[in-house]
C-alpha positions as CSV (number, residue, x, y, z in Angstrom):
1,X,82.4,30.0,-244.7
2,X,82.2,33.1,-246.6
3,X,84.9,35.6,-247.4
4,X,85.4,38.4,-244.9
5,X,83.1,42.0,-246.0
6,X,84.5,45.0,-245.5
7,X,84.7,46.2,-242.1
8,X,81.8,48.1,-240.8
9,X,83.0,51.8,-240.3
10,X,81.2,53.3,-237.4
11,X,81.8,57.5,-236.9
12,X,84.0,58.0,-234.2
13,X,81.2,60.8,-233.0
14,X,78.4,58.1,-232.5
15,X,80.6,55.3,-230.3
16,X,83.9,57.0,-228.7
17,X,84.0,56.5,-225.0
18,X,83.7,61.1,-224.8
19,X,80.0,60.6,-226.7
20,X,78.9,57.3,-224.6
21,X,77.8,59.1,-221.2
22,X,74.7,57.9,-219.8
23,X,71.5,60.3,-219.3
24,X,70.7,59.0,-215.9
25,X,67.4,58.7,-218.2
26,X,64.9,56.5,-215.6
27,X,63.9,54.7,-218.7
28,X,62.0,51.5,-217.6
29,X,62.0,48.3,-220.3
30,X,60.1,45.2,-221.4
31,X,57.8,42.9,-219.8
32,X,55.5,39.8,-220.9
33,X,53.0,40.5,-222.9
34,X,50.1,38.8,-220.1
35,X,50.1,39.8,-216.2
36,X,48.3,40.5,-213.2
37,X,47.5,44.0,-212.4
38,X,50.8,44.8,-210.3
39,X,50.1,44.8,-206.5
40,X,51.3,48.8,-206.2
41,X,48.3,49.8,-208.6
42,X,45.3,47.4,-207.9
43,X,45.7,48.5,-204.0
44,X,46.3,52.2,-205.0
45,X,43.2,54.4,-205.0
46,X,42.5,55.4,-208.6
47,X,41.9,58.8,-209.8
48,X,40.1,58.7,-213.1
49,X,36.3,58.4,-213.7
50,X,35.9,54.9,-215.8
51,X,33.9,52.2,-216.4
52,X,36.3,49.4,-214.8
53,X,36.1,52.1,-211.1
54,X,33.6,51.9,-208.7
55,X,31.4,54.8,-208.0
56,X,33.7,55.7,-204.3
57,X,36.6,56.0,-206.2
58,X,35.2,59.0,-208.2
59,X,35.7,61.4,-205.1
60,X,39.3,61.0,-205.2
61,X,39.4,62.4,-209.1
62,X,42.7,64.5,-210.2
63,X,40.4,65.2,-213.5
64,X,37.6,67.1,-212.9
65,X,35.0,65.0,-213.4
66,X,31.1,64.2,-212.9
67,X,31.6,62.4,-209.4
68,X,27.7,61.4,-209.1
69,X,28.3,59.4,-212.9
70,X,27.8,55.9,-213.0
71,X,30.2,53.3,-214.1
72,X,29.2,52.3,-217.5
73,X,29.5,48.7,-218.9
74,X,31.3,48.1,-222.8
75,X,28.0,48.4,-224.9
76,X,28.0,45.2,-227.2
77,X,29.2,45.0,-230.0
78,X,27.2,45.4,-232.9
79,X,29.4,45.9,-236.5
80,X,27.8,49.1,-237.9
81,X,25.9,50.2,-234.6
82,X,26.6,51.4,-230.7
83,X,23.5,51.6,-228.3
84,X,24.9,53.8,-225.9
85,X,26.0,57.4,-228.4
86,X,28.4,58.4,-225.9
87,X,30.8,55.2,-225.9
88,X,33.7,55.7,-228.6
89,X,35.6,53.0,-229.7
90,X,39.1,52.3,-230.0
91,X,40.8,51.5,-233.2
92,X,44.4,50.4,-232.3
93,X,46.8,50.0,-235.3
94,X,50.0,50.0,-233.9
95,X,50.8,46.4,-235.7
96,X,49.6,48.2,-239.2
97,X,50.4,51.7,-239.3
98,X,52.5,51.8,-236.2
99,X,55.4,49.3,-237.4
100,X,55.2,51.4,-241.0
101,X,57.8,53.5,-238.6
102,X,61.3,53.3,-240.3
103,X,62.9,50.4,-238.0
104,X,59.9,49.1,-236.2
105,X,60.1,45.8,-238.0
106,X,58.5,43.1,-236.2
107,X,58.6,39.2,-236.2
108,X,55.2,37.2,-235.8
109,X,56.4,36.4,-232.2
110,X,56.2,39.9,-231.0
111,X,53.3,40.7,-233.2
112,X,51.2,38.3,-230.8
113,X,52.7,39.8,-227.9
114,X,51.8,43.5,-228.8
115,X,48.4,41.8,-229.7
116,X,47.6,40.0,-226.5
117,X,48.7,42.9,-224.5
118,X,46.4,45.4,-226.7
119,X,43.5,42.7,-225.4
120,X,44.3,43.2,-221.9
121,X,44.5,47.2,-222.2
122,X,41.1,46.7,-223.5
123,X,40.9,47.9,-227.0
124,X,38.1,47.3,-229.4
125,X,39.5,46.6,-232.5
126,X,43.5,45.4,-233.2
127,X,44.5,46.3,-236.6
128,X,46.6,43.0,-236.9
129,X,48.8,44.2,-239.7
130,X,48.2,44.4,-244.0
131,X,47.9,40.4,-244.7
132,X,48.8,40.6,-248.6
133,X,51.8,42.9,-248.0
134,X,53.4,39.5,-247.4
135,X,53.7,35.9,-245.6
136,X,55.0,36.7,-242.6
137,X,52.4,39.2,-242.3
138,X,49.7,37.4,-243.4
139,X,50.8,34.5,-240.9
140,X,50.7,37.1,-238.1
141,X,47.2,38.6,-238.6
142,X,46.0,34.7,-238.6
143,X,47.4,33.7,-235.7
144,X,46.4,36.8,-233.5
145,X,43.1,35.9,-235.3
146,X,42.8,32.5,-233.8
147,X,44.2,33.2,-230.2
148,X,43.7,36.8,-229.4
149,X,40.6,36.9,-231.4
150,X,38.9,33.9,-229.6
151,X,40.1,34.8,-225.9
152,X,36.2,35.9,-224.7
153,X,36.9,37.7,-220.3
154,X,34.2,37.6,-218.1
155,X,32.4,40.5,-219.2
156,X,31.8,39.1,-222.8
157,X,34.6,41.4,-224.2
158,X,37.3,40.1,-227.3
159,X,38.8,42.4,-229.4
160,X,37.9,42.7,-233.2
161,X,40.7,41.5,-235.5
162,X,41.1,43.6,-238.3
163,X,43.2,43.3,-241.3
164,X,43.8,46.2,-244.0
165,X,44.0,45.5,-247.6
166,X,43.6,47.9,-250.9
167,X,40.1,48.2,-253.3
168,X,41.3,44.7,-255.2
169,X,39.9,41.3,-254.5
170,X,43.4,39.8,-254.0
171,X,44.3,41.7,-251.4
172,X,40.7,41.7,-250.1
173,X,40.8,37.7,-250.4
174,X,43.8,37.7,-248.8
175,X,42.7,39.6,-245.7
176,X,39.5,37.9,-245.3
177,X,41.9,34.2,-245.4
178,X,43.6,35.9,-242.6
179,X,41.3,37.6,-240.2
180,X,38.2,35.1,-240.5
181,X,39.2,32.3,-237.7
182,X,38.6,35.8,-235.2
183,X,35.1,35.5,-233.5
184,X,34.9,39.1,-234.5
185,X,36.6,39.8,-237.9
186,X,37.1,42.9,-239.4
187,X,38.5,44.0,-244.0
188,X,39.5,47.4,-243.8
189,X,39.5,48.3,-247.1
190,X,41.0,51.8,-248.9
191,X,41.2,53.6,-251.9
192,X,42.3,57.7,-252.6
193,X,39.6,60.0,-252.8
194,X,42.1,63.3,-253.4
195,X,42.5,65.1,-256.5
196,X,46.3,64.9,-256.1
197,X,46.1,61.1,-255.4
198,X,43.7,60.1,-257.8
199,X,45.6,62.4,-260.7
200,X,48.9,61.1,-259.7
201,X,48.8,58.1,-258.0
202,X,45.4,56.4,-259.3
203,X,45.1,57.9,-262.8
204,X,41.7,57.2,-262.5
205,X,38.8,59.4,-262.8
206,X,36.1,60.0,-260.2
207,X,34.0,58.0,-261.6
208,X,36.7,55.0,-261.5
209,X,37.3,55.3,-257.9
210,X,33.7,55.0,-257.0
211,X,32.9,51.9,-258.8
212,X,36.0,50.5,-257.5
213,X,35.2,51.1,-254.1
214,X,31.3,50.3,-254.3
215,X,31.9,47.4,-255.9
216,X,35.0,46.0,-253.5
217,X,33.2,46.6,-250.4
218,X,30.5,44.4,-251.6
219,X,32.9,41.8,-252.3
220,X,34.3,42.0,-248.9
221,X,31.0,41.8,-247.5
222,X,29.9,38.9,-250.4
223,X,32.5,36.3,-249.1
224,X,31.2,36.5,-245.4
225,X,32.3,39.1,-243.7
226,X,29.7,41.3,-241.8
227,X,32.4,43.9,-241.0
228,X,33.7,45.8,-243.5
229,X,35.5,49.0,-242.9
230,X,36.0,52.0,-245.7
231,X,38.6,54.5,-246.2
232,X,39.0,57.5,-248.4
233,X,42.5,58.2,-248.0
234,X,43.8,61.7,-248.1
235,X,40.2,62.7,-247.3
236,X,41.3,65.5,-245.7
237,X,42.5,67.1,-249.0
238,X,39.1,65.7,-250.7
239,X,36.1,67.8,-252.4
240,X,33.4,67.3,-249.9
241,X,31.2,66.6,-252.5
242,X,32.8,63.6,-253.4
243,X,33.0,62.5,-250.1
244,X,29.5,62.4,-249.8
245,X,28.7,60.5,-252.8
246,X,31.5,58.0,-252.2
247,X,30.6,57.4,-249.2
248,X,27.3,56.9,-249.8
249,X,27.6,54.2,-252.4
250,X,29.7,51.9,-250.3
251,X,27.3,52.1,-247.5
252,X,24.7,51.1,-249.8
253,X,27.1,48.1,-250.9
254,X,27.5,47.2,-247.4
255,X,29.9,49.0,-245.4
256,X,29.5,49.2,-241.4
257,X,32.6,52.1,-240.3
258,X,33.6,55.1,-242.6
259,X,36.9,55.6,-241.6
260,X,37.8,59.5,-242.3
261,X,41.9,59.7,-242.9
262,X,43.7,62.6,-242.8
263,X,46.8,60.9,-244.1
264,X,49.5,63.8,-244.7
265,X,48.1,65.3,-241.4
266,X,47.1,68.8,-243.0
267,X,43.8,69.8,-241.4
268,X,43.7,71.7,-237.8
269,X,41.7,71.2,-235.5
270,X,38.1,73.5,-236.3
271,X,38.8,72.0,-239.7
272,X,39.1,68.1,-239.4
273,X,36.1,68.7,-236.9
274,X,33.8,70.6,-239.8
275,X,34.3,67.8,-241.8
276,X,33.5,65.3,-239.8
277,X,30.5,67.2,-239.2
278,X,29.6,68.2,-242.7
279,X,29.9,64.3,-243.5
280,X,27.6,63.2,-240.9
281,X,25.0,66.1,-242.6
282,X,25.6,65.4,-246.2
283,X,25.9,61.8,-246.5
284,X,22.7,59.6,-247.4
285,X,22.8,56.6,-245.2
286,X,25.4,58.1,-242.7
287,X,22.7,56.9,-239.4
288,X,23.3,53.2,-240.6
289,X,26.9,53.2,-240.1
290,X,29.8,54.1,-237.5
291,X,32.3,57.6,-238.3
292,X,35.8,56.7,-237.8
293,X,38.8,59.1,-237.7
294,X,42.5,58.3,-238.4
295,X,44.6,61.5,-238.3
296,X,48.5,62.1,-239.0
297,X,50.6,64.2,-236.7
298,X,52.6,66.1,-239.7
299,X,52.0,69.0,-238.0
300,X,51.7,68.0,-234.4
301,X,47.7,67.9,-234.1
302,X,46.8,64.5,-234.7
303,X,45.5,64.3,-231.0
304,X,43.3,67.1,-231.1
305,X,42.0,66.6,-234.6
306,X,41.2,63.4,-233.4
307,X,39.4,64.6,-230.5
308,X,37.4,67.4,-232.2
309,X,36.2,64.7,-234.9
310,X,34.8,62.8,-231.9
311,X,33.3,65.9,-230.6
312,X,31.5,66.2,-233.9
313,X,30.1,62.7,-233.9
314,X,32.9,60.3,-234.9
315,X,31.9,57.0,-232.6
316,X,35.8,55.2,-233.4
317,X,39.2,56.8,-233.3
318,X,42.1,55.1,-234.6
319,X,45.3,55.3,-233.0
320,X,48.6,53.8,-231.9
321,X,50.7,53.0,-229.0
322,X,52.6,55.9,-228.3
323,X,51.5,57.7,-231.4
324,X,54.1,55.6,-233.9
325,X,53.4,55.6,-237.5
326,X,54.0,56.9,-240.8
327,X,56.3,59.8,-241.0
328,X,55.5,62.1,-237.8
329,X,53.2,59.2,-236.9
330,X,49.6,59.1,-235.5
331,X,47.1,60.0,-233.1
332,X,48.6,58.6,-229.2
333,X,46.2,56.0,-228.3
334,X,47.1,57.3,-224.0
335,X,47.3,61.0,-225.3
336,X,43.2,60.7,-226.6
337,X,42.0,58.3,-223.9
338,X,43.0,60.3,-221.1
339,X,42.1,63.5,-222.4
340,X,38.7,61.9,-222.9
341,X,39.1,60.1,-218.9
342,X,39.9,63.8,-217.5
343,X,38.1,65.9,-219.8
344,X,35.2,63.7,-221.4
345,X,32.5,64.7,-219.1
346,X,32.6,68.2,-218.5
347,X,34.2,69.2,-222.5
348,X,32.8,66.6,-224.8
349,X,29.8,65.7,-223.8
350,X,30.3,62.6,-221.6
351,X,32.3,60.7,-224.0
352,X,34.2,57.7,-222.8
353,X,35.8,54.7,-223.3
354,X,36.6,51.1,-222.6
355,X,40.3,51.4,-222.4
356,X,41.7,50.0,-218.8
357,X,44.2,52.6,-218.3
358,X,46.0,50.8,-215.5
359,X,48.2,48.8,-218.0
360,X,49.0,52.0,-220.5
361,X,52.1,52.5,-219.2
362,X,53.1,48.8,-219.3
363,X,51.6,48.5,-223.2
364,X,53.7,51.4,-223.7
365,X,57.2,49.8,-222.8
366,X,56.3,46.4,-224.7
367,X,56.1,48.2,-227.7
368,X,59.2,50.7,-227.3
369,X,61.0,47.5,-226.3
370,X,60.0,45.3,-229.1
371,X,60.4,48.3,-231.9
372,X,63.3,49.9,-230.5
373,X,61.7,53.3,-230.8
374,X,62.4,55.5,-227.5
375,X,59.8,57.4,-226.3
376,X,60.7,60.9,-225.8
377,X,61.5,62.3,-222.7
378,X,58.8,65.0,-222.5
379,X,56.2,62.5,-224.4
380,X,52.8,63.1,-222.7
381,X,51.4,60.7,-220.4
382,X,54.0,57.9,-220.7
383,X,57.7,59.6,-221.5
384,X,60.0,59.6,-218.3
385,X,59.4,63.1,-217.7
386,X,55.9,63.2,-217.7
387,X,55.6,62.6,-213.6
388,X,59.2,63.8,-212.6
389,X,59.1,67.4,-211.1
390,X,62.9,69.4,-210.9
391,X,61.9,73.1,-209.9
392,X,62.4,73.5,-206.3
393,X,58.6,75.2,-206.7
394,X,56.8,72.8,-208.2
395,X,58.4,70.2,-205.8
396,X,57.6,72.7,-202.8
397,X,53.4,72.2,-204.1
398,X,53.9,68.5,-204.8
399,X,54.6,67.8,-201.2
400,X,52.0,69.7,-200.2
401,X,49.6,68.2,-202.2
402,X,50.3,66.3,-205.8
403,X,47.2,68.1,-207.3
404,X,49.4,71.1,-207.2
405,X,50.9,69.8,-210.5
406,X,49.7,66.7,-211.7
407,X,45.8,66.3,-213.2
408,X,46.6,62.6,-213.7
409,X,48.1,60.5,-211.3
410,X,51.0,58.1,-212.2
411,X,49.4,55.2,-210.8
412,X,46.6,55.8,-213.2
413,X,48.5,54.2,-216.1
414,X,50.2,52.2,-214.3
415,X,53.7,53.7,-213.5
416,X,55.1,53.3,-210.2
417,X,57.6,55.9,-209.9
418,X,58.5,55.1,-206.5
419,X,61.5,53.3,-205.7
420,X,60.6,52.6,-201.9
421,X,57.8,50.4,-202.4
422,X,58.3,46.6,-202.1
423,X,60.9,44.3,-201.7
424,X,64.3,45.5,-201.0
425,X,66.8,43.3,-203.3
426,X,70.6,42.5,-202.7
427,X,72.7,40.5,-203.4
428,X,72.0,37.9,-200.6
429,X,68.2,37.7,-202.1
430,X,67.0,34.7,-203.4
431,X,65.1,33.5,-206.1
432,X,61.8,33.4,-204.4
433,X,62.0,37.1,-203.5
434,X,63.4,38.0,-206.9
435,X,60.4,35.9,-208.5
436,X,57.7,37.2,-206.2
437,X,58.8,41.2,-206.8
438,X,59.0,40.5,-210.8
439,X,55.2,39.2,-210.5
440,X,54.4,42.6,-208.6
441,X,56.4,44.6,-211.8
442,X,54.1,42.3,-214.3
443,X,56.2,39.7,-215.6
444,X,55.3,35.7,-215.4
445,X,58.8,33.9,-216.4
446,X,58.9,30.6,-216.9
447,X,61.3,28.8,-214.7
448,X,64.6,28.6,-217.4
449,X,63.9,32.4,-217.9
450,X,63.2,33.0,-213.5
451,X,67.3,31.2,-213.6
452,X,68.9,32.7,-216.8
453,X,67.8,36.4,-214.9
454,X,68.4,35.4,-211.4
455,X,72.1,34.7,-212.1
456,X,72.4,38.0,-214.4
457,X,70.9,39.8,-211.1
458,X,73.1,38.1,-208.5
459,X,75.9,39.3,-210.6
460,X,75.0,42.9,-210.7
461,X,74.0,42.8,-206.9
462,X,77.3,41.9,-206.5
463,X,78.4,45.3,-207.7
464,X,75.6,47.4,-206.8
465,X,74.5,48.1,-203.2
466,X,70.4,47.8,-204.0
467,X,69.1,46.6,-207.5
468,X,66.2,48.6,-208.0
469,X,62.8,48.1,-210.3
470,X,64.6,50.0,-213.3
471,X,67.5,47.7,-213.2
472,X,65.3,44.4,-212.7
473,X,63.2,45.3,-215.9
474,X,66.8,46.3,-217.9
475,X,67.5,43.0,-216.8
476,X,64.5,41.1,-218.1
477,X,64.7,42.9,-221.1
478,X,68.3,42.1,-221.7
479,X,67.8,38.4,-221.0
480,X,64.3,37.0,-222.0
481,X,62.9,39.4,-224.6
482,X,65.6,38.8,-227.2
483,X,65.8,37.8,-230.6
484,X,66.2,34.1,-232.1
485,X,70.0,33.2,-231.3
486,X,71.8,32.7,-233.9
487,X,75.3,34.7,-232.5
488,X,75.5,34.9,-229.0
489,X,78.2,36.8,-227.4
490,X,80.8,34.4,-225.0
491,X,83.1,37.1,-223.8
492,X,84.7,40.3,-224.8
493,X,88.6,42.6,-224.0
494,X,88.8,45.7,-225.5
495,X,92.0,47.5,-224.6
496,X,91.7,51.7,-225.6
497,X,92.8,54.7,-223.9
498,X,95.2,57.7,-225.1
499,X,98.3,55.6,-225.6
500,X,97.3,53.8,-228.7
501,X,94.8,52.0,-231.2
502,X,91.9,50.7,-229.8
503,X,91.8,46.9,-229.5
504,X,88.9,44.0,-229.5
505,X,88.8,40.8,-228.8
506,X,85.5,38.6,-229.4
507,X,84.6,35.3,-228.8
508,X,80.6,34.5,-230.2
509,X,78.9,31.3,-230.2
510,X,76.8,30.1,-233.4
511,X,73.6,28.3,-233.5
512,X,75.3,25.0,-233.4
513,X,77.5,26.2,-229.9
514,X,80.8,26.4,-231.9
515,X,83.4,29.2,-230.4
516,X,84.3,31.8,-233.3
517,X,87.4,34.4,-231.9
518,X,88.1,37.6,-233.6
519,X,90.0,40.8,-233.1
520,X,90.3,43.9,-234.7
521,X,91.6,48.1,-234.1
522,X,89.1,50.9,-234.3
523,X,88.8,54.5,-233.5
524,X,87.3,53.3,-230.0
525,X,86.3,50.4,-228.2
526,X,82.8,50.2,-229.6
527,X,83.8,50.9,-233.2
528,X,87.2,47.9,-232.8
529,X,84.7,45.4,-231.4
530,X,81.5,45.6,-234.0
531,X,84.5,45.3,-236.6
532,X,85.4,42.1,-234.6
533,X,81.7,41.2,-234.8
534,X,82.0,41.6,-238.4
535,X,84.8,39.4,-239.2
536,X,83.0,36.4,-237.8
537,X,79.3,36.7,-238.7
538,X,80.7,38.3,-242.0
539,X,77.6,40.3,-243.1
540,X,77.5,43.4,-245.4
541,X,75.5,46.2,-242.9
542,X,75.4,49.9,-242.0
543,X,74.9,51.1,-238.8
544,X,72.3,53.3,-239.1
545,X,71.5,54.8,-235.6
546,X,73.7,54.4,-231.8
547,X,72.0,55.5,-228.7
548,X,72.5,54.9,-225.2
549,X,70.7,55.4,-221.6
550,X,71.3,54.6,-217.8
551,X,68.5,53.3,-216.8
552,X,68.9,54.9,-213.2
553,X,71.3,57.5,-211.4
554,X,74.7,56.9,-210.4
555,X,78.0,55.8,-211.3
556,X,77.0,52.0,-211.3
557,X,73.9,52.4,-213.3
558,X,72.6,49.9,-215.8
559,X,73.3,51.5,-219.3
560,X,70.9,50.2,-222.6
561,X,72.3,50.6,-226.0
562,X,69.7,50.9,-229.2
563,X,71.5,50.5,-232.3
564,X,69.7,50.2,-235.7
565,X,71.3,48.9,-239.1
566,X,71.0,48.7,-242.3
567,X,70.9,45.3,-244.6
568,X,73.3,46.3,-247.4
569,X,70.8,43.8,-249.7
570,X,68.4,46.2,-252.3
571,X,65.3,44.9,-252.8
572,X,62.5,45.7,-255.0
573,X,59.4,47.8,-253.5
574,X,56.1,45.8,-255.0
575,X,54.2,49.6,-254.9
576,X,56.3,52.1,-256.3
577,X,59.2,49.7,-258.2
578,X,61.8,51.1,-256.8
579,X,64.9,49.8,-254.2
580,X,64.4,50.1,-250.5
581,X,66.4,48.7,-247.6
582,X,65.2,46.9,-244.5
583,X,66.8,48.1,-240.9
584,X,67.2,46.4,-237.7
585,X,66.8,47.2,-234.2
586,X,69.1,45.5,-231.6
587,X,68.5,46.2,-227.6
588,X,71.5,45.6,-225.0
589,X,71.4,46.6,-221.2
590,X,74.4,45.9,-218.7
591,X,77.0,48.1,-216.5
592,X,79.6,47.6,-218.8
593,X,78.6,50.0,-221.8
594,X,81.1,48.1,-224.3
595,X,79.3,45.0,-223.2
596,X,75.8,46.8,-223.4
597,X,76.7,47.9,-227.3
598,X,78.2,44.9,-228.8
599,X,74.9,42.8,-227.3
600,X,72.7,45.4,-229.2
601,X,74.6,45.1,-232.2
602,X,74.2,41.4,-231.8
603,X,71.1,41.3,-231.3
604,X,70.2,43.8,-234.4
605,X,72.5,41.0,-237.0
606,X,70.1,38.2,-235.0
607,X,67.3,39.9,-235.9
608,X,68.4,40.3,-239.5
609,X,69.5,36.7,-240.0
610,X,66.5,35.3,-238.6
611,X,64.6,37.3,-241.2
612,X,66.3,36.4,-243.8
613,X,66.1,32.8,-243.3
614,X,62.8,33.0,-243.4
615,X,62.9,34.8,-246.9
616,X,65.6,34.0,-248.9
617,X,67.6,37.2,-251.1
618,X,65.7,35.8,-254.2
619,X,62.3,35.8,-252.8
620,X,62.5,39.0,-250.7
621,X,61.1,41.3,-253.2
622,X,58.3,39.0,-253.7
623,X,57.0,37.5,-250.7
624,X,58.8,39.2,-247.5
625,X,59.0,42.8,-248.4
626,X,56.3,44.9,-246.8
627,X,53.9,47.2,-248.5
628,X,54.4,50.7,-247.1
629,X,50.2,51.9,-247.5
630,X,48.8,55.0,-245.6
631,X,45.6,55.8,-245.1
């Protein structure tokens, strides 16, 4: 074995027992990525106007809303064309531009996951990831390619699969290798259009950058592919006049969506709207092609940018899953599609979209869960606050009637805020009961994962009077929707208090089932057992981030731990040439917040490992490290 590392420091501030208090948070965790509609919301009347409601639902509408419209079907899809002008379609890149978050690395597993999920919410096209950035990648985007991108429902609907490359026919090549096994595939190809880029990034002269770009976008289309996206990053900061010729020259060579970025999120509102409209007036060939936005939230308006350049006559919007991305991130995929549900009609011009918002809520835990990026309490439309009411006024109107206060209704998305409904479960349930209510919350476990959780929920019953929904998904969570095992914790005594040092002891099983015991002092219990961790896996890391939730009220809550660390290995960035470090995120739940932390941390140096067997030290910088792109 290796020789020890150093011991992992961890700041007394982030881990003693005073800062580990839970927030009684009602923070609800991860599911499968394929389920039935759960039984609470398909028998719940509805209140949005949408194409998947019938016609008698629309009297019951929280958002004011045409009730007289009829449903409208998904127009098909045509690459570069939409026959009804009020239908909008939904660009989802949470796998591209949404795991570009610092610490929302994710594996190929959950990549498919995410993918198959964005499928059943109903988006149009799945921006699978950037397939040149590396292998894993590119191995991703193919496989949600060949199985989310063949999967046809009844209505004729599968997603477009979409894969983003740079103006050069590598990565072109590369992307076209990857996303062309897809019944519908999609290149999304980019290159700067802004003075400051093309100066400073590009040193290349107008001139340059539109040969580059007329000429790769015919490539694209000249090995097969029929669907060819464009994007002038930083066009927000672009002459308009270049716009307009640029854009121009790639439709002629073949282009189908103009994609309109405002990548460091600088326009407002009546601006980003202008120019989507000055674009559709100035551009020769504009009528052959789709308008596309994709709008930063640097300064907090990437929603309504997005929704004024639709109001102008952009047909596609791109967004993500819980607005995750670059920086401050992007445009909220349930932020612009509800706004369009409750507002499309009697705002913007009977706009709408195919989005099925029943499972936003569910989407929005799967990828919270698999990035380990919390959503904000006071998130619209899917943080934990967004349906809870606390003034004694605004509770007095919601028992009058919910209207009072709420324009959408929780089961809309999804969310079942109710702990009443259902099953009741103890600790003298069995597994039938406990199966049966999972299926209502959305999950479908095979049978080892229906016994690994029914034993992890007879032993909290067995403290708790009632296990409730939000302990049942911390649960799942905790037990099924983990990393590869590589160190698995076996059991854990820390001693701590006010009379002395803080004490661990750990005992962790390796991949091969061998017992490894450690112990070590710390500052507290959290910090003496992740330096017992350390002795035995013996890795170099940082922690980088600590947090911690109880996942319902009370005393005996279920508390989940997020930690987030930092590979001490430096590694080469392919773009710019210099060092950057990969994180980690690690996810533990259980009523025992020691236990809880030390499972995260666990699970954060599983998901490093596994990474790194799959690329090696020497061939990270070539193969495994990720392109960071923007556009």
């Amino acid at each position: 074995m290796a020789t020890v590392c150093a011991p992992l420091t961890i700041s007394p501030a982030a881990v003693a027992p005073s800062s580990l208090k839970t927030s009684h948070s009602q923070s609800q965790l991860l599911f499968r990525s394929h389920f039935p509609i759960p039984r609470h919301v398909a028998s719940s009347p509805l209140s949005i106007s949408s194409p998947y409601l019938p016609a008698a639902s629309k009297s019951r509408v929280l958002c004011s809303r045409n009730p007289n419209l009829t449903p409208a079907r998904r127009p098909d899809y045509v690459p570069n064309r939409i026959s009804d002008p009020n239908y909008v379609r939904v660009f989802d890149t949470t796998l591209r531009d949404g795991e570009q978050s610092p610490g929302a690395s994710l594996n190929p597993k959950e990549k498919l996951d995410i993918a198959r999920q964005l499928a059943k919410l109903g988006v149009d096209i799945i921006e699978a990831g950037f397939p040149a950035a590396s292998k894993d990648d590119f191995e991703a985007v193919k496989t949600i390619a060949k199985e989310v991108g063949n999967f046809v429902d009844n209505d004729g609907y599968v997603p477009v699969i979409c894969g983003l490359s740079r103006c050069n026919k590598n990565d072109i090549k590369t992307a076209w290798e990857a996303v062309k096994y897809a019944k519908r595939p999609r290149i999304h190809t980019f290159i700067a259009t802004s003075p400051i880029h093309m100066e400073h990034k590009l040193r290349k002269t107008k001139e340059q950058v539109i040969e580059i770009a007329r000429s790769m976008v015919s490539y694209a289309r000249g090995l097969g592919c029929e669907d060819v996206e464009f994007s002038p990053e930083d066009a927000g900061r672009s002459e308009k006049e270049f716009l307009y010729e640029i854009l121009g020259e790639v439709i002629k060579a073949g282009a189908t969506t103009l994609n309109i970025p405002d990548t460091v999120g600088i326009t407002v509102p009546s601006e980003f709207g202008q120019l989507i409209a000055d674009i559709k007036t100035n551009t020769p060939g504009i009528d052959n092609v789709i308008i596309s936005t994709h709008c930063q939230n640097d300064l907090g308006l990437s929603t309504a940018n997005t929704l004024a350049g639709a109001s102008k006559g952009a047909r596609q919007v791109e967004v993500t899953i819980n607005g995750i991305g670059e920086r401050a991130g992007n445009a909220s995929l349930e932020e612009v599609v509800m706004t369009l549900n409750c507002r499309g009609d009697e705002i913007l011009g009977g706009l709408y979209t195919g989005i099925n918002p029943r499972h936003i809520y569910l989407t929005s835990k799967m990828v919270s869960e698999y990035t380990g990026m919390h959503v904000q309490p006071h998130k619209a439309i899917v943080g934990s606050n967004a349906f809870a009411h606390e003034s004694g006024i605004h509770q007095d109107g919601m028992l009058k009637d919910k209207r009072t206060y709420e324009i959408i209704s929780p089961e809309e998305i999804g969310y079942d805020r109710s702990n009443e409904a259902g099953i009741v479960l103890g600790k003298l349930s069995g597994r039938h009961a406990l199966k049966k209510r999972l299926e209502e919350l959305g999950y479908e476990l095979d049978d080892v994962q229906l016994e690994t959780v029914f034993w992890r929920f007879k032993a909290v019953a067995e403290q708790k009077k009632r296990v409730i929904d939000a302990d049942l998904r911390a649960i799942v969570s905790d037990e099924v929707f983990q990393p590869e095992v590589v160190w698995k914790l076996n059991d854990l005594q820390v001693t701590c208090g006010t009379l002395g040092l803080s004490t661990a002891t750990v005992k962790l099983i390796d991949a091969d089932g061998r017992e490894h015991i450690a112990c070590s002092v710390g500052t507290g219990p959290v910090d003496s057992a992740y330096k017992a961790v350390d002795l035995i896996v013996k890795e170099s890391v940082t922690l980088v981030e600590y947090s911690m939730n109880g996942v319902t009220e009370g005393i005996d809550a279920i508390a989940t731990t997020r930690v987030l660390i930092r590979t001490e290995n430096e590694n080469s960035d392919m773009v710019t040439g210099g060092i950057s470090q990969r994180t980690f995120s690690g996810i533990g739940a259980g009523m025992d917040i020691v236990v809880s932390s030390v499972k995260a941390y666990i699970g954060a140096l599983n998901k490093m490992l596994g990474f790194q067997e799959r690329f090696p030290v020497e061939l990270q910088g070539e193969s495994a490290e990720r392109t960071p792109v923007s556009a």
